[in-house]
TITOR-827849 format. One line per field, with one value per residue (C-alpha): x, y negated, z negated; residue in three letters. Coordinates in Angstrom, 3 decimals, padded with zeros to 6 digits. Example, Ala and Ser with C-alpha at 12.3 -4.5 7.8 and 13.67 -1.06 7.14 Angstrom:
2
east = c(012.300	013.670)
north = c(004.500	001.060)
up = c(-007.800	-007.140)
code = c(Ala	Ser)
END
This chain:
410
east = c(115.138	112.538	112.240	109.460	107.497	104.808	101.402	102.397	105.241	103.782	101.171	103.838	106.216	102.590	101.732	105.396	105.120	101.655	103.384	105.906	103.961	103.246	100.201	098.342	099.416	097.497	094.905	091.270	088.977	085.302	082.406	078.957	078.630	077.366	077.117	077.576	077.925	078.083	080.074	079.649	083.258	083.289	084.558	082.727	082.923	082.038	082.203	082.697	081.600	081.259	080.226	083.457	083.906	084.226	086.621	086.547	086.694	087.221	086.980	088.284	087.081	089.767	089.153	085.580	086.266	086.609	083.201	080.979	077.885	075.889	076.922	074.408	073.620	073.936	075.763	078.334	081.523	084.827	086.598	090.585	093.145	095.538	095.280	097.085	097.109	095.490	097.231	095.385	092.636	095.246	092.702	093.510	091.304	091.054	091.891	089.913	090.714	088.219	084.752	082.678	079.529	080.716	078.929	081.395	084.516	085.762	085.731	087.446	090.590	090.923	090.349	093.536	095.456	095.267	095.613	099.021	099.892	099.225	100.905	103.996	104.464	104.077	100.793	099.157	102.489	102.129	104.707	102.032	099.340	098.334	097.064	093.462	092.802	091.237	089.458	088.275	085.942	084.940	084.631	084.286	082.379	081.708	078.867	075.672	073.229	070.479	071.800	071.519	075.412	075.057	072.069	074.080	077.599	074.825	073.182	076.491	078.128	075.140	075.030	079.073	079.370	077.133	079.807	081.542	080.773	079.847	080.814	078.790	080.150	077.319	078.641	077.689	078.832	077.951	077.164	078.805	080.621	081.179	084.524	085.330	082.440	084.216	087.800	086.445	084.505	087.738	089.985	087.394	087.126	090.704	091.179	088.576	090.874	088.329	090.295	089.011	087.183	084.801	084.556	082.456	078.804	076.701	076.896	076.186	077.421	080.801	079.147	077.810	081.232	082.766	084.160	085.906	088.096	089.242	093.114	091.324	090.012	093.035	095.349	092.957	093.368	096.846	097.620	095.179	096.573	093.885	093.142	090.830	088.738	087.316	083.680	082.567	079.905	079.675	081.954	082.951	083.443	086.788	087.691	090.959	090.016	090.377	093.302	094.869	093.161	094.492	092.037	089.799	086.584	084.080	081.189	079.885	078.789	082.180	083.492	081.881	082.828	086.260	086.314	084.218	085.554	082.464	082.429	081.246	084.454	086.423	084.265	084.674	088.562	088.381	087.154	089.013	092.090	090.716	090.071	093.936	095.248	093.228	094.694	098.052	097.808	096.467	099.263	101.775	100.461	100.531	104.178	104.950	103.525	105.432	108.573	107.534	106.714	110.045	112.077	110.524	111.053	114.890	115.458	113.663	116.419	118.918	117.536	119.748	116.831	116.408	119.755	119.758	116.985	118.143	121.838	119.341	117.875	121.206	122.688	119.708	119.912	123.476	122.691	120.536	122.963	125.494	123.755	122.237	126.291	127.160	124.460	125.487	129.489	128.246	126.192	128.986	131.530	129.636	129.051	132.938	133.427	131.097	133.119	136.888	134.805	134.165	137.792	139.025	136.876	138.406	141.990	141.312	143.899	140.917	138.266	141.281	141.862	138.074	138.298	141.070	144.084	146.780	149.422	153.219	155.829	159.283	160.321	161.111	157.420	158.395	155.829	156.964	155.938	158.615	160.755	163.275	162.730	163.386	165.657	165.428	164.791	163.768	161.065	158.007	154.674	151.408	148.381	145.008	141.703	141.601	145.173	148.357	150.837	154.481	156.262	159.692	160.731	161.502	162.080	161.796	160.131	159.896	156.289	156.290	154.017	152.773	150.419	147.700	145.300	146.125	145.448	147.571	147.788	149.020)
north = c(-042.743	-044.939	-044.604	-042.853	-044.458	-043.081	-045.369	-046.269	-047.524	-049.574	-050.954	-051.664	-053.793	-055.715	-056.427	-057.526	-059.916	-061.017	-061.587	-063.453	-066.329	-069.427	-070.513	-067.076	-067.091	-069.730	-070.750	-072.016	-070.092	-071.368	-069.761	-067.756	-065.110	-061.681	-058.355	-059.843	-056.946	-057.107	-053.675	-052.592	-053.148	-056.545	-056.787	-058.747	-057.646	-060.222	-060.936	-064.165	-065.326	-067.773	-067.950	-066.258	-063.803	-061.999	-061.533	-059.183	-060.613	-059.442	-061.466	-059.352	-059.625	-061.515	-064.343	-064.145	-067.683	-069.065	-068.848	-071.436	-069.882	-066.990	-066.159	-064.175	-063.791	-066.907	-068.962	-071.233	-071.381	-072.181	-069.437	-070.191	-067.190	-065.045	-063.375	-059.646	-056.125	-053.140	-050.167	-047.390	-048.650	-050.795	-053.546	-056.908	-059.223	-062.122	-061.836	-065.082	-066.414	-069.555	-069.388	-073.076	-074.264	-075.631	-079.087	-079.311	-078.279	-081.311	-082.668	-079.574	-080.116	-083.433	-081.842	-079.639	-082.368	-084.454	-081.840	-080.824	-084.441	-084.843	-082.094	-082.352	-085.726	-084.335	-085.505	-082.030	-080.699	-079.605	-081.625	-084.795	-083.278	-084.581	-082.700	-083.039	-084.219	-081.705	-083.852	-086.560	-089.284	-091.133	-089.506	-091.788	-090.170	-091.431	-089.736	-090.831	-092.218	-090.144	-086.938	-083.510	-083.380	-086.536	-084.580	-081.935	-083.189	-084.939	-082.145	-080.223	-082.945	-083.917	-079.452	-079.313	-082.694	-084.871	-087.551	-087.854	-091.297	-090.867	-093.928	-093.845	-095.879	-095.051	-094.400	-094.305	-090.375	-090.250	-092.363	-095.715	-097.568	-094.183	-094.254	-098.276	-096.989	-094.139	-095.499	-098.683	-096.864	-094.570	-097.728	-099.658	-096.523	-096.523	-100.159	-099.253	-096.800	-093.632	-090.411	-088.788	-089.200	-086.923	-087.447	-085.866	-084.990	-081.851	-079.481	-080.250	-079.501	-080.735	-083.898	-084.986	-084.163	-086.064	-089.199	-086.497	-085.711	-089.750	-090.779	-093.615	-091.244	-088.816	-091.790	-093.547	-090.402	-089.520	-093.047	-093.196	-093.221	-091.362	-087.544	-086.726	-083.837	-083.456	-081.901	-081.721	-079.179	-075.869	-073.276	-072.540	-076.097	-077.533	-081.141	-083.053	-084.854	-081.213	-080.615	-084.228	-084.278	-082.983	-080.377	-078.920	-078.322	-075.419	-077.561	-080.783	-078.596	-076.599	-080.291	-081.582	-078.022	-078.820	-082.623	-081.929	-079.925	-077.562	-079.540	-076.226	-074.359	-077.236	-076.487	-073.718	-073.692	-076.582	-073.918	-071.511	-073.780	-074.873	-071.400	-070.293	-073.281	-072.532	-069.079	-070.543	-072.738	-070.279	-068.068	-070.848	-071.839	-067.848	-067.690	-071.407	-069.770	-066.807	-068.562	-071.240	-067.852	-066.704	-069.503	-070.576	-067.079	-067.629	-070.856	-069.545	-066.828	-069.390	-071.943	-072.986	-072.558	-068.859	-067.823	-069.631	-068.037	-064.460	-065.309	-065.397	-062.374	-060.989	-062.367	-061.483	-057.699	-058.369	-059.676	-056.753	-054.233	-055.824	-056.508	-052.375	-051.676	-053.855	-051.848	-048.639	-049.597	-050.807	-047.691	-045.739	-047.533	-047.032	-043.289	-043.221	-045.324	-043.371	-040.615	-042.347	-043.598	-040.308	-039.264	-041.999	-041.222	-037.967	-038.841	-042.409	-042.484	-044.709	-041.461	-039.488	-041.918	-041.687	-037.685	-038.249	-038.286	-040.842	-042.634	-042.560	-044.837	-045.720	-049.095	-049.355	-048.580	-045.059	-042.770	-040.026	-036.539	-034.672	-034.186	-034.106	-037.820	-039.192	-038.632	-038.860	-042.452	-043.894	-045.884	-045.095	-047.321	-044.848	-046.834	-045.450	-047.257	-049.595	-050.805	-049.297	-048.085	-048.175	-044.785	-043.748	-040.062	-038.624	-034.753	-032.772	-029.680	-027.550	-025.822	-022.252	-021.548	-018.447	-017.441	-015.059	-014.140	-017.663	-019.489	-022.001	-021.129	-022.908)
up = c(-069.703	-071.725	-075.128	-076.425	-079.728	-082.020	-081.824	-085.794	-084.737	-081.851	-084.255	-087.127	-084.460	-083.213	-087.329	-088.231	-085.076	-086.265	-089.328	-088.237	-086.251	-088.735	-086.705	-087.461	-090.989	-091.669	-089.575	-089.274	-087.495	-086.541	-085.029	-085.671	-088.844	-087.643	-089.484	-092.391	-095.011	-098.729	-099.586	-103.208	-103.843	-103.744	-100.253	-097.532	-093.650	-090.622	-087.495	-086.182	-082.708	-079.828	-076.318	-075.251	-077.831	-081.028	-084.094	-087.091	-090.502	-094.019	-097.318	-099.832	-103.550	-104.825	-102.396	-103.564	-105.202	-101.769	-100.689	-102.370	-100.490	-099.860	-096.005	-094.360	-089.967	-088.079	-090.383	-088.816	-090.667	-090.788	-092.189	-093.177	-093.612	-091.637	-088.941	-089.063	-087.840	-089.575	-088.715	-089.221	-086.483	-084.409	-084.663	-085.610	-087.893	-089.991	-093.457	-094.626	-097.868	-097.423	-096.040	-095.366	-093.339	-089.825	-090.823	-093.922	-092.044	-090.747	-094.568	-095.704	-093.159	-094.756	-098.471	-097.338	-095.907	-098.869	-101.126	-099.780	-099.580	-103.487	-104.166	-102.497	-104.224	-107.628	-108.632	-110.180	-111.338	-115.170	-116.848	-116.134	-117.954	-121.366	-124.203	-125.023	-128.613	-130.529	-133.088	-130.296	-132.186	-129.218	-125.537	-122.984	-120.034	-115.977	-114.605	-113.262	-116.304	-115.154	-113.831	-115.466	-116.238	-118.505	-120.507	-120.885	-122.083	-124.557	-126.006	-125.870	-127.814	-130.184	-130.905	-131.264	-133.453	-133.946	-135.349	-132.132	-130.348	-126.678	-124.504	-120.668	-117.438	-115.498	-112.095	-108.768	-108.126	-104.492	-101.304	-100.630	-103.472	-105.332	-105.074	-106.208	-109.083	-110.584	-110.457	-112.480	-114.689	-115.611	-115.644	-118.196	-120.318	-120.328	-121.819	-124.488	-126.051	-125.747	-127.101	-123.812	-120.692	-119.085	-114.704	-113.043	-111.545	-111.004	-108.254	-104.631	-101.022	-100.020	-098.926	-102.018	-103.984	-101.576	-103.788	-106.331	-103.026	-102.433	-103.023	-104.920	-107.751	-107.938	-108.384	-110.969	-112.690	-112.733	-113.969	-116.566	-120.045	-121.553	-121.021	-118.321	-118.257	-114.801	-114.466	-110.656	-109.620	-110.757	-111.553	-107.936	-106.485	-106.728	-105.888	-105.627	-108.757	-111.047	-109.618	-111.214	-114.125	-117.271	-117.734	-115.702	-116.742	-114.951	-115.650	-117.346	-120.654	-120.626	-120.568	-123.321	-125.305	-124.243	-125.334	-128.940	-131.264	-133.350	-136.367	-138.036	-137.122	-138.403	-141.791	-141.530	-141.726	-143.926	-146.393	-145.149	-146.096	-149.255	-150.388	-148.954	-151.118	-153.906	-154.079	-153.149	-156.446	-158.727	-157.746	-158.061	-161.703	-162.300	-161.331	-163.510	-166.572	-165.942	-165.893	-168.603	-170.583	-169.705	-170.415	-173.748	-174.668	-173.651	-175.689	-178.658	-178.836	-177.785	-180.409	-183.470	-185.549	-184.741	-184.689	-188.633	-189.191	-187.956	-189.722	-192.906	-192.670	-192.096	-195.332	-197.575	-196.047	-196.417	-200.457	-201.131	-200.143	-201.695	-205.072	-204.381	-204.455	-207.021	-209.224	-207.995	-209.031	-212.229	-212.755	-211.889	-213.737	-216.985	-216.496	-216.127	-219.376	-221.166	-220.094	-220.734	-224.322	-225.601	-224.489	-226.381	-229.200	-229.338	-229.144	-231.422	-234.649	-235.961	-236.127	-237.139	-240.107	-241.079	-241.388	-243.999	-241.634	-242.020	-239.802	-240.827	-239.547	-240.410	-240.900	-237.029	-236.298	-234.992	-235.419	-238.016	-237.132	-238.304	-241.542	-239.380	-238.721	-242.294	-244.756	-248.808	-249.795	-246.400	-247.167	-244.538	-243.958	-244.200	-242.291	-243.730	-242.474	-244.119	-244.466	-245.143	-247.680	-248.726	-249.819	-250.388	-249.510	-253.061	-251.229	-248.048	-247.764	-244.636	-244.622	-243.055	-239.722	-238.961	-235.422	-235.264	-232.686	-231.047	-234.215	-236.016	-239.962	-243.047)
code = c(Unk	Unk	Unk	Unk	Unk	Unk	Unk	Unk	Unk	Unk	Unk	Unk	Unk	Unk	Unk	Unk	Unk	Unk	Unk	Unk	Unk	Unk	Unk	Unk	Unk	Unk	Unk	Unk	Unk	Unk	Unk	Unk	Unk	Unk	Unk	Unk	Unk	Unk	Unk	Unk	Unk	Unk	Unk	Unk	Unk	Unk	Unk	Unk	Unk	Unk	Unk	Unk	Unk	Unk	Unk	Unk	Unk	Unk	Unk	Unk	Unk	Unk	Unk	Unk	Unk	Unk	Unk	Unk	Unk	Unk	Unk	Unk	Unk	Unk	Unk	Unk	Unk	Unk	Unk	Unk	Unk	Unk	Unk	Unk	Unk	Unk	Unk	Unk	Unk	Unk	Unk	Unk	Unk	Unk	Unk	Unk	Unk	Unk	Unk	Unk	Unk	Unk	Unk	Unk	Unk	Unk	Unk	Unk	Unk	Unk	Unk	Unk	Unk	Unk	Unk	Unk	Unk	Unk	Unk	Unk	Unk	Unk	Unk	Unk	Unk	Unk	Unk	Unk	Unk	Unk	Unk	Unk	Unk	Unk	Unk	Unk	Unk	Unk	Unk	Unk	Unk	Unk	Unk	Unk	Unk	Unk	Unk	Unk	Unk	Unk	Unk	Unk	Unk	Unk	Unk	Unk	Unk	Unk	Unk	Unk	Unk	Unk	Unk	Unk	Unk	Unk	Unk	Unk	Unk	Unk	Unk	Unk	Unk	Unk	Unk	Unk	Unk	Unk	Unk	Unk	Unk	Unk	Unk	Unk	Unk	Unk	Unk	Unk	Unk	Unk	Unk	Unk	Unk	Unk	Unk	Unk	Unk	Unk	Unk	Unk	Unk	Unk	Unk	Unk	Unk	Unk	Unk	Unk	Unk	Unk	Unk	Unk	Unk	Unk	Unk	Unk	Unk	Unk	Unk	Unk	Unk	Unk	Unk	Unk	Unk	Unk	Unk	Unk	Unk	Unk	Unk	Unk	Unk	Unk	Unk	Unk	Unk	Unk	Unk	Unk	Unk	Unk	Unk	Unk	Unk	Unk	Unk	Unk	Unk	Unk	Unk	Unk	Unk	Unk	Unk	Unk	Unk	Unk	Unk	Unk	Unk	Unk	Unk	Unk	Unk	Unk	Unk	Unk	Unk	Unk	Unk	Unk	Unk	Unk	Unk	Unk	Unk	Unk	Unk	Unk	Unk	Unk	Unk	Unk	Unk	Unk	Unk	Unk	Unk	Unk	Unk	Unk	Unk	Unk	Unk	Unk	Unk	Unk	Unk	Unk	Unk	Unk	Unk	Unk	Unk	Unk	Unk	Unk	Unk	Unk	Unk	Unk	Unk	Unk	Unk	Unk	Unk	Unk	Unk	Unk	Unk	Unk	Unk	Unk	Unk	Unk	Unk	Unk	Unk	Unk	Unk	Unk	Unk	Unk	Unk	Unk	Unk	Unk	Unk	Unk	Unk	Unk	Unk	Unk	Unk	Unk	Unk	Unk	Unk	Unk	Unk	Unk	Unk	Unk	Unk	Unk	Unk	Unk	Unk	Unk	Unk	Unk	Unk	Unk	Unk	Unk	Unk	Unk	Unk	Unk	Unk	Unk	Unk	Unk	Unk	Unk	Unk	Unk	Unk	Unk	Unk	Unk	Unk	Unk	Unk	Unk	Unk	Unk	Unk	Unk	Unk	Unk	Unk	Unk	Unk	Unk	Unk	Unk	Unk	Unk	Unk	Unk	Unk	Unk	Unk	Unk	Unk	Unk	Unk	Unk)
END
């Protein structure tokens, strides 16, 4: 029994062998435009046709960039892309990713050809680009001396920074001796020792960008020395010669933008910096005094002077309150011998003496305070005050005591 398959399956297997076969994957496709449609999305549908048939084509937005024209009816193209399935219709169509005029189509196959050829050797890889100054003060530039691109890298330049020293080769940029023109102008630009070079022309067909495209040009380029902007055409026209330079440029004024710097921007952040350092000093003195503050402020406590100065003040606080406690002692030890003075006064033999009293001793000096202590014709010494006496102890008598109420009586 046969096998049985759903018509998305038969249209899947038909896309994945469309997909598979190199020659329809990329392929070049010429013939008449018809039903051209612009759809609001961006996308563009075609047809293209010839005396023995037709084709459905779609450029989708993103592949806008390919198209360096306005296609409309009866337009003969070449139209590069793949060829594939769509599976909801089971239709197949080319998905064109390049779109150019029949006349140009020839010169486009040999754009390809030596673009791959470039390429595969190494000449637009990314680690031979140079940087492009940003403070260029001389830009050489190759253009023709009377085109509209020259006028405008010009006033561009003259706007941007008027400083900056604009050196013209003027160039053939198209016809015969364009080529031989264009290399020599970038090789004697070169010698001069320009910061940059500007190459490049205004916009035109295919044709008349033609030199841009030579081997000649890309490899005057790549082994220039100096940084090449390239400048060819407008916006949507690419040549071999952007592809080797070190920057591409959309235009000759984005070019000139590129190569000059705005000298009012660089002011500008001239100021900018002068104002961030000014702050950035102010700040720095700020934090200097600070620490000067800080440190003089250490030493002065550390200083030999101060600490003398501060052992001073110690030992006069020290004096005072030793001279205050000295005083006080004094004070005190007066009140205390006023005290002990009037003690003694009352216990002195002297005041005794004065109130009549006398002092009897024997001839040992023993004080005699007793009868008991001498004996008839001991001989005693009687101190009065103002000398003393000599006595002999004729008799004894023992004097009678008698206490009343406390009191002593004789």
């Amino acid at each position: 029994m046969n096998s049985i398959y759903s018509v998305g399956q038969v249209n899947t297997y038909i896309k994945n062998m469309f997909n598979q076969d190199f020659m329809l994957n990329r392929i070049y496709i010429k013939g008449e435009v018809s039903n051209c449609k612009y759809h609001t999305s961006g996308h563009i549908y075609f047809s293209l046709k010839d005396e023995t048939g037709t084709i459905s084509c779609v450029m989708f937005a993103g592949q806008r960039k390919g198209l360096a024209f306005p296609m409309k009816d009866g337009d003969r193209v070449v139209a590069g892309g793949s060829v594939s399935v769509y599976e909801r219709d089971g239709k197949y169509q080319l998905y064109a990713r390049e779109i150019t005029l029949e006349g140009a189509g020839l010169l486009y196959e040999r754009f390809l050809a030596l673009k791959k050829e470039l390429e595969e050797m190494g000449m637009f890889a990314q680690e031979y680009k140079q940087p492009i100054p940003k403070y260029a003060r001389k830009v050489g530039v190759v253009t023709a001396p009377t085109g509209a691109a020259i006028q405008d890298i010009r006033n561009i330049a003259g706007r941007r920074n008027p400083y900056v020293q604009l050196i013209l080769y003027p160039a053939l940029v198209q016809g015969d001796g364009a080529v031989q023109s264009i290399v020599k102008g970038i090789q004697t630009l070169d010698r001069l020792g320009v910061d940059v070079i500007i190459v490049g022309r205004g916009g035109g067909s295919i044709e008349d960008l033609w030199a841009f495209n030579e081997e000649a040009v890309a490899r005057a380029i790549f082994d220039c020395r100096t940084p090449v902007i390239s400048a060819v055409g407008h916006e949507t026209d690419t040549t071999i010669a952007d592809y080797v330079a070190d920057l591409r440029a959309p235009t000759p004024s984005g070019a000139a933008e590129l190569a000059v710097a705005d000298i009012r921007t660089f002011f500008d952040s001239l100021e900018n910096y002068q104002r961030k350092m000014d702050r950035a000093m102010e700040n720095r003195l700020l934090m200097l005094r600070q620490n000067l503050k800080y440190y003089q402020t250490r030493l002065e406590h550390g200083s030999p002077r101060y600490r003398i100065q501060e052992m001073r003040t110690r030992l006069m606080d020290i004096e005072e309150k030793l001279e205050a406690s000295m005083k006080n002692q004094i004070y005190l030890a007066r009140q205390r011998l006023d005290i002990y003075i009037e003690r003694m006064k009352g216990l002195s033999p002297l005041d005794k003496l004065n109130q009549g009293f006398s002092y009897v001793e024997d001839k040992q000096r023993h004080a005699v305070t007793s009868i008991t202590q001498a004996e008839v014709g001991d001989r005693l010494v009687i101190r009065v005050t103002d000398g003393s006496l000599e006595t002999e102890v004729k008799s004894k008598k023992q004097e009678e005591r008698s206490v009343k109420n406390g009191t002593d009586r004789k």
